[in-house]
Every structure is written in C-alpha cells, then in structure tokens.
LOZARO-778761 format. One record per residue: residue in three letters; x, y, z of N, C-alpha, C in turn. Coordinates in pm, whole numbers, padded with zeros to 5 digits, always signed. Example, Ala and Ser with C-alpha at 12.3 -4.5 7.8 and 13.67 -1.06 7.14 Angstrom:
LOZARO-778761
ala+01319-00569+00780+01230-00450+00780+01320-00330+00780/ser+01285-00225+00708+01367-00106+00714+01290+00003+00787/
This chain:
LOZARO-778761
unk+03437-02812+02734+03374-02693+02782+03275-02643+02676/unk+03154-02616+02726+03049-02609+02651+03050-02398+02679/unk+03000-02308+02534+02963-02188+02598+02850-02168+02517/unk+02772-02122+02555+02624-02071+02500+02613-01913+02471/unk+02576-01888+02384+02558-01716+02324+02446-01693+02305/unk+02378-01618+02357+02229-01585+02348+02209-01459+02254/unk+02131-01482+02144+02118-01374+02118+01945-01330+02136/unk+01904-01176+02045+01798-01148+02106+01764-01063+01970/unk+01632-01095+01907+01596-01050+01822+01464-00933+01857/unk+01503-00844+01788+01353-00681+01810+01332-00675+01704/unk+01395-00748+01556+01316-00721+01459+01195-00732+01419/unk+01089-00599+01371+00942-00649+01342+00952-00608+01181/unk+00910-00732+01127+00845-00673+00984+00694-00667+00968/unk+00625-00568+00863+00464-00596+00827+00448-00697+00701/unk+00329-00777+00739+00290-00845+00685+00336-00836+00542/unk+00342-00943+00484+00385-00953+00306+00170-00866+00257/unk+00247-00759+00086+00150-00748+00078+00069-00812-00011/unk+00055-00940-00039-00043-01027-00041-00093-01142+00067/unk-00057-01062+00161-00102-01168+00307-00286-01108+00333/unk-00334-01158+00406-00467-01224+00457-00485-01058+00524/unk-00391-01013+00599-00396-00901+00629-00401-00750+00604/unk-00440-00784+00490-00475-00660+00396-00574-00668+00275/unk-00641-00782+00372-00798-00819+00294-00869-00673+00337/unk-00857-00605+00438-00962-00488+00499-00841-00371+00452/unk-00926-00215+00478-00849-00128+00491-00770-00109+00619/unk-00632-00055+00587-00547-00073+00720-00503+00072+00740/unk-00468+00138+00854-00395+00253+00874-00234+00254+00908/unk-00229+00324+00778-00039+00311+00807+00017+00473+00783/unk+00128+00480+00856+00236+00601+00830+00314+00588+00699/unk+00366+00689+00602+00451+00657+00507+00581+00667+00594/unk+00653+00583+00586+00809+00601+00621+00903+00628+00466/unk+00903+00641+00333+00984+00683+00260+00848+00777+00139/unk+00897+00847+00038+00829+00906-00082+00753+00783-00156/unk+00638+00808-00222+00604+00716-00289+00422+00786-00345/unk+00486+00715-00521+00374+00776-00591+00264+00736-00608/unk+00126+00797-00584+00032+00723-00574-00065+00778-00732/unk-00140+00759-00813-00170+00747-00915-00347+00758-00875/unk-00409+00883-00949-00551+00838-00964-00572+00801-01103/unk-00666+00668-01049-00710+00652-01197-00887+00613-01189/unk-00902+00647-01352-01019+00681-01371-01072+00517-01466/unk-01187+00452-01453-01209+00334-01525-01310+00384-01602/unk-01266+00338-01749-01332+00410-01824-01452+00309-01941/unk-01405+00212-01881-01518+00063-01951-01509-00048-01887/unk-01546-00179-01965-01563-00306-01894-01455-00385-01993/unk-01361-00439-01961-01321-00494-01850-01233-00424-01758/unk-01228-00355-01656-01174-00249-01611-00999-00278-01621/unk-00986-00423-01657-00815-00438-01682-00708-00359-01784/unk-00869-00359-01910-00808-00256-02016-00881-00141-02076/unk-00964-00106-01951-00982+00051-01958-00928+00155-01838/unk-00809+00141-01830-00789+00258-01677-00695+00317-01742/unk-00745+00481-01700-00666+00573-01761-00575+00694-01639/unk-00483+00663-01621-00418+00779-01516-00468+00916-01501/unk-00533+00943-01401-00564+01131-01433-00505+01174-01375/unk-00424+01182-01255-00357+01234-01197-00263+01171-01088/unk-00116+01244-01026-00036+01143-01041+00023+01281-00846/unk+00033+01223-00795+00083+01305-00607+00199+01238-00556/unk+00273+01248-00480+00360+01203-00402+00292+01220-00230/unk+00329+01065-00185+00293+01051-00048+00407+01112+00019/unk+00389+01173+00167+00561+01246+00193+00556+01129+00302/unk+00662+01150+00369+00716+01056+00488+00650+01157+00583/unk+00606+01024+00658+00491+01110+00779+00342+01133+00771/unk+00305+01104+00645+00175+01109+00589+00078+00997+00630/unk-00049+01019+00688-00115+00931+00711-00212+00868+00651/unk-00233+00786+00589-00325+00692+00491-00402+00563+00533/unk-00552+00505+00484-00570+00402+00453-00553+00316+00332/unk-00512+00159+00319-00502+00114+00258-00521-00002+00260/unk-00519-00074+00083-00564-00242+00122-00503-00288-00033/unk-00463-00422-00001-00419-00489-00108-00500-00492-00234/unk-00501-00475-00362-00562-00502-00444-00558-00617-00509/unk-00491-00707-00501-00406-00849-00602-00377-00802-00700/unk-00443-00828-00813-00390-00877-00959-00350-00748-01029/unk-00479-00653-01043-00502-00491-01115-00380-00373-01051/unk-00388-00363-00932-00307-00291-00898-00209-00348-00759/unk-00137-00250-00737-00041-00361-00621-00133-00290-00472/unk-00167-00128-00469-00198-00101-00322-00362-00025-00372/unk-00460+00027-00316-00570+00081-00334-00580+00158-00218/unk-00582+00318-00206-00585+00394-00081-00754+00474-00113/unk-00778+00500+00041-00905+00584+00069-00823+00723+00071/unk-00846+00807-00003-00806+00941+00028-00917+01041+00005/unk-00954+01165+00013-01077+01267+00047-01154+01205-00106/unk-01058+01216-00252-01134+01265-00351-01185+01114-00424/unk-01204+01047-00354-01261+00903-00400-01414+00898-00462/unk-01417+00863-00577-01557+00863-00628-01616+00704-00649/unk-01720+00700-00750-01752+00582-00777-01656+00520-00881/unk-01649+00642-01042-01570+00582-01083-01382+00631-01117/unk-01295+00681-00973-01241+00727-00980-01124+00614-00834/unk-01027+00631-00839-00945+00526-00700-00845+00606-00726/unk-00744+00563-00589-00652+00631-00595-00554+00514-00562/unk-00452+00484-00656-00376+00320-00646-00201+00381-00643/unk-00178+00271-00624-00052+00289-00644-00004+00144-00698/unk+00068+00142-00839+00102+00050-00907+00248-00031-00849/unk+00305+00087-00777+00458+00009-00741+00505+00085-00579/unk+00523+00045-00461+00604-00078-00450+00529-00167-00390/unk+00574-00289-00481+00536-00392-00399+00532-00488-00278/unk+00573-00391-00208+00646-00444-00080+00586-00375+00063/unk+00582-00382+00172+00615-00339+00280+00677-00261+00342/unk+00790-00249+00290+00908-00142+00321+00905-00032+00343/unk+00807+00085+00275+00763+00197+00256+00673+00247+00362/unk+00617+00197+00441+00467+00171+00498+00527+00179+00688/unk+00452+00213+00794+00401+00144+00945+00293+00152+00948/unk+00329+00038+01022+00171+00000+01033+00118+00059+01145/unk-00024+00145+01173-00034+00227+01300-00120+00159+01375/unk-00144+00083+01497-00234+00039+01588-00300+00119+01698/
C-alpha cells in the first residue's frame, strides 16, 4: 500500500542582497528597526575617506528606496536630504530579512 502526502509551500523570500535585483533602486517597507548612517566622502579614494555625520533609525512601516551597493557599503537609500557629496547607507544588515518588497 502506497500513501502520498502532499504538501504545499506559500513561502516567499526577497531576493539575496547581492542578487541582479538590486542593480536599480527598489521600493520596500521596513518590517523590523534598522540604522541607517549618513555619510559624508571626504577625498579620493572614497574607501578611506567616509566620515559618519549622522546616524536615524528606520521604524517598521517606513517607506524607502533602495539598492545594493557591493563592496563599500552593504544598502544605499534615496531619502529627501541626498546631496552630491553626502548618501545615506546603511552598513549592516546584510540580509533581506528586515525589508518588503512593495510592487
């Protein structure tokens, strides 16, 4: 006697964030706290001139753009006070987890 169990998966995860999909800016919801960091570049090679000027908490529910940075920083967000030589990053987390993605 043979029995078969079906199961049924609804899990969705977002993309890993060094996937292809966060070559552009993306619109996401915060689902947990998380600190985002302005920093200011203050010479060439911008790896070892960035200086923190100021430091916010994203709340849960907050709406943002964002995009992978690779190597320098882990996330890079558009927020109002963006200049030429000013970003608003966030060094940690490196992950997905924190984030929805809004379509």
């Amino acid at each position: 006697m043979l029995i078969f169990v079906g199961t049924t998966t609804s899990a969705k995860s977002n993309p890993g964030q060094m996937s292809k999909y966060w070559y552009h800016f993306r619109t996401v919801k915060v689902t947990k706290p998380v600190t985002v960091d302005r920093v200011k570049i203050t010479g060439i090679p911008e790896c070892n001139h960035i200086k923190v000027d100021k430091k916010i908490t994203l709340h849960k529910g907050q709406i943002v753009k964002l995009t992978s940075a690779g190597s320098n920083f882990t996330w890079v967000l558009k927020l109002n006070h963006k200049t030429a030589k000013q970003l608003w990053v966030m060094f940690k987390p490196d992950n997905t987890r924190w984030l929805k993605i809004i379509k």
